[in-house]
N, CA, C and O atoms as a GROMACS GRO file, in nm:
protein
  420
    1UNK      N    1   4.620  -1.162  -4.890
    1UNK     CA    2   4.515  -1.088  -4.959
    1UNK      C    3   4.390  -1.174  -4.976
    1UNK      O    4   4.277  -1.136  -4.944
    2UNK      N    5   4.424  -1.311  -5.035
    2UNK     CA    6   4.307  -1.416  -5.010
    2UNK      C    7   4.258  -1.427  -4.871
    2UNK      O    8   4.154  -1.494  -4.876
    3UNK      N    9   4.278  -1.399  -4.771
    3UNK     CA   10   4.244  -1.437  -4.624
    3UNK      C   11   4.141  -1.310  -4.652
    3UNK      O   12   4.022  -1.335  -4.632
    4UNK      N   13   4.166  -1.211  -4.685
    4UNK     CA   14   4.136  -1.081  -4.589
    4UNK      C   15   3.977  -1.062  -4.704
    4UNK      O   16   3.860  -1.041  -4.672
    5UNK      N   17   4.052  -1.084  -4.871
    5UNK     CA   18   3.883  -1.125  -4.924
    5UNK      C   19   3.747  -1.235  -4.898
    5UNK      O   20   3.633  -1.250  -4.940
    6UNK      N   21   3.842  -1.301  -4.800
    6UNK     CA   22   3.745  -1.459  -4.818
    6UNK      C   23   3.689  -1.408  -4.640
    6UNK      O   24   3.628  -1.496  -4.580
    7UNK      N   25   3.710  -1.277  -4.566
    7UNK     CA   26   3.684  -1.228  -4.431
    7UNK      C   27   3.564  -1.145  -4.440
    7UNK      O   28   3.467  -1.139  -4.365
    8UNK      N   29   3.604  -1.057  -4.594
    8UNK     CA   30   3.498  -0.967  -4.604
    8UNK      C   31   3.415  -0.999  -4.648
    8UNK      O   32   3.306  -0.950  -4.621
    9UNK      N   33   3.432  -1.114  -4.751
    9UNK     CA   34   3.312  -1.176  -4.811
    9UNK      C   35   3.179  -1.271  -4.688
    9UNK      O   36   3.058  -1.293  -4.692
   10UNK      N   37   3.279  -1.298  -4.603
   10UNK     CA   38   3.185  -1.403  -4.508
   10UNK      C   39   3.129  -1.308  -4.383
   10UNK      O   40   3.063  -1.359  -4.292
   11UNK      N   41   3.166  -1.145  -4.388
   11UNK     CA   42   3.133  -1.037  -4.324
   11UNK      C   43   3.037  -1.039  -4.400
   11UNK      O   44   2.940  -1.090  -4.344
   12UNK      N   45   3.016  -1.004  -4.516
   12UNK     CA   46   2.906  -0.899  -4.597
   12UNK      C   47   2.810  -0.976  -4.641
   12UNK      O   48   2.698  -0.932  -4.666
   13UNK      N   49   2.848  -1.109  -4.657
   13UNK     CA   50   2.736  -1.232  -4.728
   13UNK      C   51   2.596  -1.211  -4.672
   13UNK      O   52   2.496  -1.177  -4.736
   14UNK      N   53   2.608  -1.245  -4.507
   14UNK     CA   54   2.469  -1.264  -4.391
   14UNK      C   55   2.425  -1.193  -4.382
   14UNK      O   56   2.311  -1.203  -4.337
   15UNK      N   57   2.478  -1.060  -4.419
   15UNK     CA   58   2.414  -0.938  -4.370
   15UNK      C   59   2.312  -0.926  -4.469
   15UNK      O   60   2.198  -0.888  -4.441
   16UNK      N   61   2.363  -0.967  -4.628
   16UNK     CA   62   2.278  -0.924  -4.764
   16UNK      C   63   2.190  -1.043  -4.782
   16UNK      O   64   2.092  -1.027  -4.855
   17UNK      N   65   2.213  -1.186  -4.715
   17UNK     CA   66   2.065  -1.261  -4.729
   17UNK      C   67   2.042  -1.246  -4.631
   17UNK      O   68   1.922  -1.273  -4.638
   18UNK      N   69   2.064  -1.215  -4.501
   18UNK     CA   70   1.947  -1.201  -4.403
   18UNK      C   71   1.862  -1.116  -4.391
   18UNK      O   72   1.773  -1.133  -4.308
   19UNK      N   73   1.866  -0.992  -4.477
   19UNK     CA   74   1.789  -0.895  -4.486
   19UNK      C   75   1.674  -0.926  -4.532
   19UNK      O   76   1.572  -0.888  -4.475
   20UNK      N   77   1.672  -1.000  -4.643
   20UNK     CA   78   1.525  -1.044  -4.695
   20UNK      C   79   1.456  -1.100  -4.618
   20UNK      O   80   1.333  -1.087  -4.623
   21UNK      N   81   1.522  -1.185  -4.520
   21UNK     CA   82   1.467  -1.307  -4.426
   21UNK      C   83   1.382  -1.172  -4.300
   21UNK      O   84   1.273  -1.186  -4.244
   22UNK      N   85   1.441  -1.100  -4.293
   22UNK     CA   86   1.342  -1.015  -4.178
   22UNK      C   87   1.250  -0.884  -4.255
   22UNK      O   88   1.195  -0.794  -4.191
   23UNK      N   89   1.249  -0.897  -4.401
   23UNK     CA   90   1.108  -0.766  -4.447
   23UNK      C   91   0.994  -0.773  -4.391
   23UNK      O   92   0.943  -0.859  -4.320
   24UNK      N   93   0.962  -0.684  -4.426
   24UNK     CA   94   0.785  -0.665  -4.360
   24UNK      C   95   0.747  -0.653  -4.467
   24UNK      O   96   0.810  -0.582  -4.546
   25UNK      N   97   0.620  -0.724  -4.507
   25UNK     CA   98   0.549  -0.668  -4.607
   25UNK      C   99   0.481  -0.519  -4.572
   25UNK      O  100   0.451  -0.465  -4.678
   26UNK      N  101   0.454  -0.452  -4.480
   26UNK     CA  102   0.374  -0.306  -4.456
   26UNK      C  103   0.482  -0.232  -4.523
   26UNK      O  104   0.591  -0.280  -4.552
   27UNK      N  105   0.439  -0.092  -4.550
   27UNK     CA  106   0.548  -0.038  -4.601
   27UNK      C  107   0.559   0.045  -4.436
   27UNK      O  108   0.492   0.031  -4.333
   28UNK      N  109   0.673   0.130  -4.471
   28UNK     CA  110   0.736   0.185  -4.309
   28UNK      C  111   0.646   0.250  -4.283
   28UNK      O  112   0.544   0.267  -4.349
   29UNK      N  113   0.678   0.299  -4.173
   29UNK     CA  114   0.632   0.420  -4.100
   29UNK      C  115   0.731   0.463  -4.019
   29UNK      O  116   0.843   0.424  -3.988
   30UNK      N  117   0.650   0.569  -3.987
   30UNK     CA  118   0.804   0.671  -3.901
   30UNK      C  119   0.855   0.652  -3.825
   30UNK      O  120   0.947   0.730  -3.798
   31UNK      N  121   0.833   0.554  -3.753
   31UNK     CA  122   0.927   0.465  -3.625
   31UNK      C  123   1.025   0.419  -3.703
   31UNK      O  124   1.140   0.452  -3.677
   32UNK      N  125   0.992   0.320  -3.831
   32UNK     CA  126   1.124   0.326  -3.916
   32UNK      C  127   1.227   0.404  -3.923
   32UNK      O  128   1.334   0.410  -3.862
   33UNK      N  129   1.169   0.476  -4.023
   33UNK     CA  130   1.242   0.604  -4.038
   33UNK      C  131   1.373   0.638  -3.897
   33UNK      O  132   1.494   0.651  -3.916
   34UNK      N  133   1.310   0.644  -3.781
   34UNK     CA  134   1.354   0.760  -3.699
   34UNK      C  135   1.501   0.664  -3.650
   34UNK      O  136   1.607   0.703  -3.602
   35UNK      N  137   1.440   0.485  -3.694
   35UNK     CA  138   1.533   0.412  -3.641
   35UNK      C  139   1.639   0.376  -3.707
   35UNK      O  140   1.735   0.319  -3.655
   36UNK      N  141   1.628   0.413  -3.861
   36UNK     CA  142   1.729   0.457  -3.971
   36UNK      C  143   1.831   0.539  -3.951
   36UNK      O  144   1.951   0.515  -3.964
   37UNK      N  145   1.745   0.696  -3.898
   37UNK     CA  146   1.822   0.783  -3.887
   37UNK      C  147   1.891   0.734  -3.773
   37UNK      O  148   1.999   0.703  -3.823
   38UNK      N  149   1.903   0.698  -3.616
   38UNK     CA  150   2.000   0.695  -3.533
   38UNK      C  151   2.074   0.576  -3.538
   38UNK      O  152   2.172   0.558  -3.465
   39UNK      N  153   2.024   0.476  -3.635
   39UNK     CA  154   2.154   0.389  -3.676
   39UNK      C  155   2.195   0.460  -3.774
   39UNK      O  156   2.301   0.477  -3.713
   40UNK      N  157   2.218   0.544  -3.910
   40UNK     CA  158   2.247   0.580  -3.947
   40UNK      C  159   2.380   0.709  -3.888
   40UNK      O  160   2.489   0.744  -3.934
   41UNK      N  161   2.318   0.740  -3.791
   41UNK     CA  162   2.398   0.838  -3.696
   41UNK      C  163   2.525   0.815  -3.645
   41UNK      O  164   2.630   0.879  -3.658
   42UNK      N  165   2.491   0.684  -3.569
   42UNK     CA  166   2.537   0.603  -3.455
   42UNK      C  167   2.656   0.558  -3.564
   42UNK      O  168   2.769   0.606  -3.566
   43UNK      N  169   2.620   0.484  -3.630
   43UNK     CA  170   2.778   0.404  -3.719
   43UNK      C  171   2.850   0.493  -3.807
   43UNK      O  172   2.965   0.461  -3.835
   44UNK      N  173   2.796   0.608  -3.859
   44UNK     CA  174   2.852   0.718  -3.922
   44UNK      C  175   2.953   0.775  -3.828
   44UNK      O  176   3.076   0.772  -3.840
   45UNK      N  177   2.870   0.835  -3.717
   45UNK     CA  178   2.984   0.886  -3.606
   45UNK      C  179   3.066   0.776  -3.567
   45UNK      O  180   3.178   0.799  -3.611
   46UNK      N  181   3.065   0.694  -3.520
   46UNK     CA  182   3.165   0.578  -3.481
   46UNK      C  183   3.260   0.559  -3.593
   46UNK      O  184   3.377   0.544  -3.557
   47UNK      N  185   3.237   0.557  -3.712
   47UNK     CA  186   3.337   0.530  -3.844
   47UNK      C  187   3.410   0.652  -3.829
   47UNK      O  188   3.532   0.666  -3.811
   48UNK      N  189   3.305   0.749  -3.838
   48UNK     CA  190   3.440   0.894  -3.830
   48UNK      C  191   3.527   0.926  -3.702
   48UNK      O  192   3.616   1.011  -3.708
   49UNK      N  193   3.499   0.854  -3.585
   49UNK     CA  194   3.578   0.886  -3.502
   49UNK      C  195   3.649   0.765  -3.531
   49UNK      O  196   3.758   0.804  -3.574
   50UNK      N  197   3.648   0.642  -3.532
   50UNK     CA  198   3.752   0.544  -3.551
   50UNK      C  199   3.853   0.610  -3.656
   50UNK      O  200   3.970   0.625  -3.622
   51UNK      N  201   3.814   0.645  -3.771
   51UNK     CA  202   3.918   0.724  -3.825
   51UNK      C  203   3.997   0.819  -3.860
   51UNK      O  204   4.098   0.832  -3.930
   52UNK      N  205   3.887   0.925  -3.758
   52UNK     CA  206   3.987   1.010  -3.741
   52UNK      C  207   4.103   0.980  -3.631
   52UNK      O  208   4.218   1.024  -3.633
   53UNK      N  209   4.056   0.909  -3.554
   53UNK     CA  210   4.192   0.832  -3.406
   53UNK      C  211   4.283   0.781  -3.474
   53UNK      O  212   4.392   0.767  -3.418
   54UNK      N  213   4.272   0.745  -3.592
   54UNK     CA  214   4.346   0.644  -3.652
   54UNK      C  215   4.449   0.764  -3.772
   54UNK      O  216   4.544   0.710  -3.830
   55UNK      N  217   4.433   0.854  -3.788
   55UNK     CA  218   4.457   0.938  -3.918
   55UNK      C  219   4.556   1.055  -3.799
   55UNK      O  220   4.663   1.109  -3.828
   56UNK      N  221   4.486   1.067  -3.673
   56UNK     CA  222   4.571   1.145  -3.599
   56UNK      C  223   4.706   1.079  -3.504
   56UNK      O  224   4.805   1.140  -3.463
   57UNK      N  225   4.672   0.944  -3.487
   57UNK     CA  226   4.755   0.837  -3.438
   57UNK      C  227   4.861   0.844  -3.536
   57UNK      O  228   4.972   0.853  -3.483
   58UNK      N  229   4.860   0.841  -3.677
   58UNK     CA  230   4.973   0.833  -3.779
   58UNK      C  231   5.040   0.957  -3.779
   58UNK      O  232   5.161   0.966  -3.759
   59UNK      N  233   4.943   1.083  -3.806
   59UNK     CA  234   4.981   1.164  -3.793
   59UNK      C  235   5.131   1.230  -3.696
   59UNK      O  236   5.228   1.297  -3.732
   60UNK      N  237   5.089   1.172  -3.560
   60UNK     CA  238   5.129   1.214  -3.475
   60UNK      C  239   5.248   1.139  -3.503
   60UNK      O  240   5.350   1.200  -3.534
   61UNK      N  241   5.248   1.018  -3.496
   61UNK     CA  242   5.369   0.914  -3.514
   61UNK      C  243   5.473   0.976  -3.609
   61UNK      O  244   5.590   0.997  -3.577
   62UNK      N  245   5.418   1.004  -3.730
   62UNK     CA  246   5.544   1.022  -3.778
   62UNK      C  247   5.530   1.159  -3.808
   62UNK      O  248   5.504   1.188  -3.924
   63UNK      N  249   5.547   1.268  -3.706
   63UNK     CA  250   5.598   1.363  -3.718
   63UNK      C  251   5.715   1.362  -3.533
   63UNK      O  252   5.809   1.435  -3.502
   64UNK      N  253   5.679   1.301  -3.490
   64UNK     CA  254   5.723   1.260  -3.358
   64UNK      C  255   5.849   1.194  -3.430
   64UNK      O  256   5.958   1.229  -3.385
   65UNK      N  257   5.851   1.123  -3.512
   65UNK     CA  258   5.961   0.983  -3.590
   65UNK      C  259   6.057   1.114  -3.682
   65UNK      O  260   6.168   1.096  -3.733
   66UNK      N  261   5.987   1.225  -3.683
   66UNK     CA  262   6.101   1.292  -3.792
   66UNK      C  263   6.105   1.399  -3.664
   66UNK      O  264   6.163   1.500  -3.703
   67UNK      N  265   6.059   1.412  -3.508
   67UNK     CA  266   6.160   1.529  -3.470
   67UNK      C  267   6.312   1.393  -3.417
   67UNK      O  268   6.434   1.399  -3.431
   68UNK      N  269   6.223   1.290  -3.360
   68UNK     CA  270   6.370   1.208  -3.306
   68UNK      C  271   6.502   1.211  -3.442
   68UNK      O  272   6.620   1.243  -3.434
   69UNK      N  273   6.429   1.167  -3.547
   69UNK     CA  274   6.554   1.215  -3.680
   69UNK      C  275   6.617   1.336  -3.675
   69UNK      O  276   6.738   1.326  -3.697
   70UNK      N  277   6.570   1.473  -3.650
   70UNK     CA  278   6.629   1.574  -3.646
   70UNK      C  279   6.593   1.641  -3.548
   70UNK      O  280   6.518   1.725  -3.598
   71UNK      N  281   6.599   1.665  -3.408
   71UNK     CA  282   6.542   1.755  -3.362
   71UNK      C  283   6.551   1.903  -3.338
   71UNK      O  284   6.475   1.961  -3.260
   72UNK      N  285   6.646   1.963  -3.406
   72UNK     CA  286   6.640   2.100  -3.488
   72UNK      C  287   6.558   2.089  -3.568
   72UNK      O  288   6.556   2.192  -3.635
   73UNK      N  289   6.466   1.999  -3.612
   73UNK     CA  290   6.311   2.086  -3.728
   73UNK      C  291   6.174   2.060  -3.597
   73UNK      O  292   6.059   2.033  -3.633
   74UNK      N  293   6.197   2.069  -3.505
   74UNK     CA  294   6.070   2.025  -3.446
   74UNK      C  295   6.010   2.162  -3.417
   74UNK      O  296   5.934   2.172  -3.322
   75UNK      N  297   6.028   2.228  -3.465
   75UNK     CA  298   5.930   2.398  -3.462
   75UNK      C  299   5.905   2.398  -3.591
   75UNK      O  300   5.819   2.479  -3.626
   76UNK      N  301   5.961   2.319  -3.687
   76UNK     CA  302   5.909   2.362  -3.830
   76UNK      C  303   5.799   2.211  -3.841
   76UNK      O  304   5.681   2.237  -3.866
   77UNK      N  305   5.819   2.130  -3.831
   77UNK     CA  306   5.732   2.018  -3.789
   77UNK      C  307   5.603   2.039  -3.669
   77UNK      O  308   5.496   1.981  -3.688
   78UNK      N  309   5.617   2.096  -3.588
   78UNK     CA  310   5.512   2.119  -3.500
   78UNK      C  311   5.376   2.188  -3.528
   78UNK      O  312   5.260   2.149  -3.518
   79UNK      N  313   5.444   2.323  -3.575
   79UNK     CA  314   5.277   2.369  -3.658
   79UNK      C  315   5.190   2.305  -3.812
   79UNK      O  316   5.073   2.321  -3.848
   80UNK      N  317   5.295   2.237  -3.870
   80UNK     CA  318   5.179   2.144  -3.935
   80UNK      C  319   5.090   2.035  -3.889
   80UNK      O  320   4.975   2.004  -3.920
   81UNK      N  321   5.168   1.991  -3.813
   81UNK     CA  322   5.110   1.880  -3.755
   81UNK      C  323   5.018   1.919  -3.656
   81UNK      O  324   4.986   1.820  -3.590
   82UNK      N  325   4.948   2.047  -3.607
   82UNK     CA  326   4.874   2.095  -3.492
   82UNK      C  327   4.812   2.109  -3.606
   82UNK      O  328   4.721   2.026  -3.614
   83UNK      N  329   4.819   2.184  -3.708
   83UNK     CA  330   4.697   2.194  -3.811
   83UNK      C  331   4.661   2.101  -3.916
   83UNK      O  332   4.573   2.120  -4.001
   84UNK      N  333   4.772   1.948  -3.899
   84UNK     CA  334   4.652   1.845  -4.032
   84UNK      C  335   4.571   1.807  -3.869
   84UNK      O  336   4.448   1.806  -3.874
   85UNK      N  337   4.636   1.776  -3.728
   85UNK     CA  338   4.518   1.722  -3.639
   85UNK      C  339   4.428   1.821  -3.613
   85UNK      O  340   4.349   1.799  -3.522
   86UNK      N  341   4.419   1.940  -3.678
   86UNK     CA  342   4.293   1.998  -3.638
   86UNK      C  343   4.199   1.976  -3.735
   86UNK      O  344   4.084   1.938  -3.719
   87UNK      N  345   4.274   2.010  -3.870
   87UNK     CA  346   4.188   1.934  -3.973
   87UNK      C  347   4.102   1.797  -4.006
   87UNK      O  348   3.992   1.799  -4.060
   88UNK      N  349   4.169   1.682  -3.965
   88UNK     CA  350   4.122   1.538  -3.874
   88UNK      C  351   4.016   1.568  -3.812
   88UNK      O  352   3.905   1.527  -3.847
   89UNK      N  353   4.039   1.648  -3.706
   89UNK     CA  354   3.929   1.634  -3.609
   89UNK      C  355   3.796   1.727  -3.686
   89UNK      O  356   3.681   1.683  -3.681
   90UNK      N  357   3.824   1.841  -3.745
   90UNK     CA  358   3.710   1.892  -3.809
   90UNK      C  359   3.633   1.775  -3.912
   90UNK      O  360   3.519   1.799  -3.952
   91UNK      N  361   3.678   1.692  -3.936
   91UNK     CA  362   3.618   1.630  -3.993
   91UNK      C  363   3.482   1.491  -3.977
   91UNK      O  364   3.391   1.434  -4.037
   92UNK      N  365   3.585   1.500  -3.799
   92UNK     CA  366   3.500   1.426  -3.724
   92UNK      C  367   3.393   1.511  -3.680
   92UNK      O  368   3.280   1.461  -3.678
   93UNK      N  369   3.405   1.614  -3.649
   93UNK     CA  370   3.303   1.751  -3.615
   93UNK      C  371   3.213   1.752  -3.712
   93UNK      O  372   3.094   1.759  -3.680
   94UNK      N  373   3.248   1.746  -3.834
   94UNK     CA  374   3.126   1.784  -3.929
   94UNK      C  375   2.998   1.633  -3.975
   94UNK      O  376   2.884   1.650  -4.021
   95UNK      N  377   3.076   1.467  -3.939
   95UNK     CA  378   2.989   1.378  -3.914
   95UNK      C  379   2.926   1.428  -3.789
   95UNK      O  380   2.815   1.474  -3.816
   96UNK      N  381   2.957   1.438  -3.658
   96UNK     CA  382   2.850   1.472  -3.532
   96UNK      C  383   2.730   1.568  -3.595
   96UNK      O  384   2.607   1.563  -3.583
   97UNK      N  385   2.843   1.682  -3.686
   97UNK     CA  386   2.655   1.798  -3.696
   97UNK      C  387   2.605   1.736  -3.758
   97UNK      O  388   2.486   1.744  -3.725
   98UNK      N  389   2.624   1.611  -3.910
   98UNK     CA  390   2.531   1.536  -4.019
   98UNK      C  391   2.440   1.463  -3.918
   98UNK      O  392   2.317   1.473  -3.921
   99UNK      N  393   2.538   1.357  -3.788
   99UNK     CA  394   2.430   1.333  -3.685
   99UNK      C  395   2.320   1.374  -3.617
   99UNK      O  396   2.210   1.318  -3.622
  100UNK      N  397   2.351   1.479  -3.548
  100UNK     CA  398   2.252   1.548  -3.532
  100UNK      C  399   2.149   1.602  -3.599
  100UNK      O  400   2.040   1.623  -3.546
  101UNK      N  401   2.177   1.629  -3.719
  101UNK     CA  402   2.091   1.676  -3.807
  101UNK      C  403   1.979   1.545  -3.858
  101UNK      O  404   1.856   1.551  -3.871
  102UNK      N  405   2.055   1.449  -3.875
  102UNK     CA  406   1.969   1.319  -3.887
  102UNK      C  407   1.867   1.292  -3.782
  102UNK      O  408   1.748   1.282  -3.812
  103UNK      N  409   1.918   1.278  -3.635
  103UNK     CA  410   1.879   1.297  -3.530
  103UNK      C  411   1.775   1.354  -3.528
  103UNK      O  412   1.669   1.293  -3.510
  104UNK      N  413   1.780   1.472  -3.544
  104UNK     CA  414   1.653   1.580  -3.541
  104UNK      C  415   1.563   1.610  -3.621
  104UNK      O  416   1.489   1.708  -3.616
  105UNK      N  417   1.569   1.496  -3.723
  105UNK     CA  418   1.458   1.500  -3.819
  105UNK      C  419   1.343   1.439  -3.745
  105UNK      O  420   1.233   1.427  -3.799
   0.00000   0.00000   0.00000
């Protein structure tokens, strides 16, 4: 647990003083802005697809792990599991439209 705080801490440190080290004194303008929004986009969608892969990967695993346990429930196991991975993925669906919508400002 000490490894994994003393990882995030030396992740998150550079990021929060180097920021000062590159301000502008001007205030923005809309090139800013526009370059907000598609990094904003860009790592939003990437987070939501990393976890939804990751939420449907489990998913799948252990409903796969309980038909090998019984495989007389794998029709009662099958349609939930088609609908939490559809649910997963809607979720990744609804970061792409926030993207886009960012996008298209």
């Amino acid at each position: 647990m000490k490894k994994m705080a003393l990882r995030l801490v030396a992740l998150v440190a550079p990021m929060l003083v180097s920021a000062t080290a590159f301000a502008q004194g001007a205030e923005s303008n809309d090139s800013d802005v526009k370059m907000a929004a598609y990094l904003a986009a860009g790592i939003g969608l990437g987070l939501a697809a990393f976890g939804g892969a990751l939420g449907q990967g489990r998913a799948a695993a252990a409903a796969l792990e309980g038909i090998a346990r019984n495989p007389n429930a794998s029709d009662k196991l099958f349609t939930p599991m088609i609908l939490g991975l559809a649910l997963i993925e809607s979720l990744v669906i609804y970061s792409l439209v926030i993207g886009f919508m960012l996008v298209g400002k």
